[in-house]
N, C-alpha and C positions, 0 to 999 in steps of 0.2 A: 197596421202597426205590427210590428214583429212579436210581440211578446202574444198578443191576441191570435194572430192567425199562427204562431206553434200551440197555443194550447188548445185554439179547436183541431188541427190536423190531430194532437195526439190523442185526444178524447172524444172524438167522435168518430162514430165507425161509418160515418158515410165520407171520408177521406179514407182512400188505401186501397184494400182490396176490395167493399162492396163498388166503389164505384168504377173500378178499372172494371169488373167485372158484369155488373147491374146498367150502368152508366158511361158505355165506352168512350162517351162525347164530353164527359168532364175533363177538364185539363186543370191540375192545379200549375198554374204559370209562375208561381213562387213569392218570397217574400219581402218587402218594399223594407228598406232602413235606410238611418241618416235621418239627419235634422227633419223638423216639420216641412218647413220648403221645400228639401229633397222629396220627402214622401208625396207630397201633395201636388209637384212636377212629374215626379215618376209615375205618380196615380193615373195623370192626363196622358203620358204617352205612352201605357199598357193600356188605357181603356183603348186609344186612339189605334193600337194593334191589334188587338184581339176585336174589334171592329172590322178590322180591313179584311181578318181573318177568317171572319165570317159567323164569330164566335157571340153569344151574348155573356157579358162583360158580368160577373160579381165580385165586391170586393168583401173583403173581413176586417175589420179595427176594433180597436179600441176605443178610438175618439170618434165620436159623429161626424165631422168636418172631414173624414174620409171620402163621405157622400160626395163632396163639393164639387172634387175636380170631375169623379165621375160620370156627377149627372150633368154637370156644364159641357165634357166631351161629348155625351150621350144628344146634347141638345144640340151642337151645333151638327151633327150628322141626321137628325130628327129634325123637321119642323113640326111644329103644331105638338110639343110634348108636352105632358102632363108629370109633375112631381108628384109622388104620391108618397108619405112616407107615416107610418104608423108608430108613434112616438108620445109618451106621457106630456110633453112641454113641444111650445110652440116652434121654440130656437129664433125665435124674434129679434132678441137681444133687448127686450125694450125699457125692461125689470134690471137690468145688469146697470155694470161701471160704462160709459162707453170711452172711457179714454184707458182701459184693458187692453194691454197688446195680445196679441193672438198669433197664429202659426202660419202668418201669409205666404205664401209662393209665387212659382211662375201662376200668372192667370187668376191669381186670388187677391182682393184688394186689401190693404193693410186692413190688419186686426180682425180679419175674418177669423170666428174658431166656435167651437161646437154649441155655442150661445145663442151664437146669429147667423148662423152661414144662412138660414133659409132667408134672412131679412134682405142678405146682400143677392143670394139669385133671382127672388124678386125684383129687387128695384132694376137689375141687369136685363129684364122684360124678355127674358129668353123661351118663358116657359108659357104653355096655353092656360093651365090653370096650376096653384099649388096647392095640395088635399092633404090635408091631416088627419090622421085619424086615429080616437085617441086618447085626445092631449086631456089631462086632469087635475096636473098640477096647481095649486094655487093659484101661481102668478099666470095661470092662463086668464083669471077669471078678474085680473085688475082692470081697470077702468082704461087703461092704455091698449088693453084687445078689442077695440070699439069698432065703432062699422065700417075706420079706415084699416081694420087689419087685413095684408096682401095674403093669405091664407085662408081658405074655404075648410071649417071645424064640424068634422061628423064626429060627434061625441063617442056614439056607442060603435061596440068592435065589433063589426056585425056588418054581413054586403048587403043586406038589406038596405042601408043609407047609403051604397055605391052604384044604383044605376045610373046616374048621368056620366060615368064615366066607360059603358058599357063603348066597344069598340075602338077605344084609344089608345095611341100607343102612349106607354107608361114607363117611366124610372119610377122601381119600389123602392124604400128604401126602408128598412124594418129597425129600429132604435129596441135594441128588447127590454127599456125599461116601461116598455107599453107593456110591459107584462107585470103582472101579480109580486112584489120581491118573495114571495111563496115559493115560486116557482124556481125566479133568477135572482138570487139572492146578490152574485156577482155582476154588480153593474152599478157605475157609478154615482146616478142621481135618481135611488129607487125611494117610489111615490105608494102609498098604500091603494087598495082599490083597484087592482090593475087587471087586466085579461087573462084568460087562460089559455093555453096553451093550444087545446083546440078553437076556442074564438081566433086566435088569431092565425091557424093554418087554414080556416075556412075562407079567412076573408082573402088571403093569401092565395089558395087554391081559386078563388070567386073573379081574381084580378088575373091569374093565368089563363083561365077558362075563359074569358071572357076582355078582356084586353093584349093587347098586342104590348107584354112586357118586353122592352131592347134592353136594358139594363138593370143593375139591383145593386144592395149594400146591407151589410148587414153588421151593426158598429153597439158600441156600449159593453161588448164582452171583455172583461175583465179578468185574467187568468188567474185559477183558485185552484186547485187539486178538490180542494173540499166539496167544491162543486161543479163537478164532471158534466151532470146532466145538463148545464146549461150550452156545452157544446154540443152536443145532440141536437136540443131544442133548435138553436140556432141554424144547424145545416140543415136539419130536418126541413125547416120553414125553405129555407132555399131552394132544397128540390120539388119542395110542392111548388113553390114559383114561379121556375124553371121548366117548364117541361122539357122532355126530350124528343 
């Protein structure tokens, strides 16, 4: 989303000169506008080139549902991927309206949006397994997250509950209201009780080291001036992700 990814370029110092500098394999490849369906078409045919390019693909939003198109391009170039994505709420959709319209595009089924996209790449069977981790929200804990939920729930932030995914290739996807609103105050559905900043670059750092991440996203940033450091936090997490 354009309002998101100019406030992290401007307030985080790992866009600019540390990373032309530190980083010569970063490329910022620019910024996606236009309606939700433009965004969300445009998403799938940058991830689809910066693929061919030989690049691994991150995005930056606002909305969650940014994830969608990327980790669905990410899958059909991947077999056998794993969603992984560190996020206070399930995105199930199950607790919502479902007759809510949403910001579908090319390749997106009506009324997909940052509620439910995980529900609908689910049922799409594209993915080896979908990992949350995280979620704390209330409505994670209604009677409707029972034992048919398509999401595998490790509560705590911490890779100690991530070895079965040791050796996988992975789309991360990091929601930063998994974080403390202590920390990220600027994001749009913040939950009390949430991780700290180093819980969640370790576990970050744990899935680099140790899985074969192809792609990532990092969404829920909401531009503040007020609160600078959360672009920091945000790209910071990304190049621990990332390696070089």
């Amino acid at each position: 989303m354009p309002r998101a990814a100019a406030f992290v370029r401007r307030w985080s110092a790992r866009i600019g000169p540390w990373t032309r500098e530190h980083r010569p394999s970063a490329v910022d490849v620019g910024v996606l506008t236009g309606g939700a369906a433009d965004v969300i078409r445009g998403a799938s045919e940058v991830t689809a080139r910066v693929f061919a390019a030989g690049y691994v693909p991150v995005a930056v939003g606002c909305d969650h549902t940014v994830s969608y198109p990327v980790a669905m391009t990410a899958a059909r170039r991947h077999q056998d991927l794993t969603y992984v994505y560190l996020d206070a709420h399930l995105d199930l959709g199950l607790h919502l309206d479902h007759d809510r319209d949403g910001p579908a595009g090319a390749g997106a089924p009506a009324g997909v949006h940052n509620g439910n996209f995980v529900a609908a790449m689910a049922a799409g069977g594209a993915f080896r397994e979908i990992v949350n981790v995280g979620a704390r929200a209330w409505t994670t804990y209604d009677d409707v997250y029972g034992a048919g939920c398509p999401v595998t729930i490790v509560r705590e932030v911490d890779p100690a509950g991530l070895s079965a995914l040791r050796g996988r290739k992975v789309h991360v996807s990091l929601d930063i209201d998994v974080l403390d609103p202590v920390y990220v105050p600027n994001t749009g559905s913040r939950e009390p009780f949430g991780a700290t900043p180093e819980q969640v670059v370790n576990v970050l750092s744990w899935l680099a080291d140790h899985c074969i991440v192809v792609s990532a996203d990092v969404s829920e940033v909401l531009p503040d001036p007020a609160h600078r450091t959360t672009a920091e936090i945000a790209m910071r997490c990304a190049h621990e992700l990332v390696k070089e």
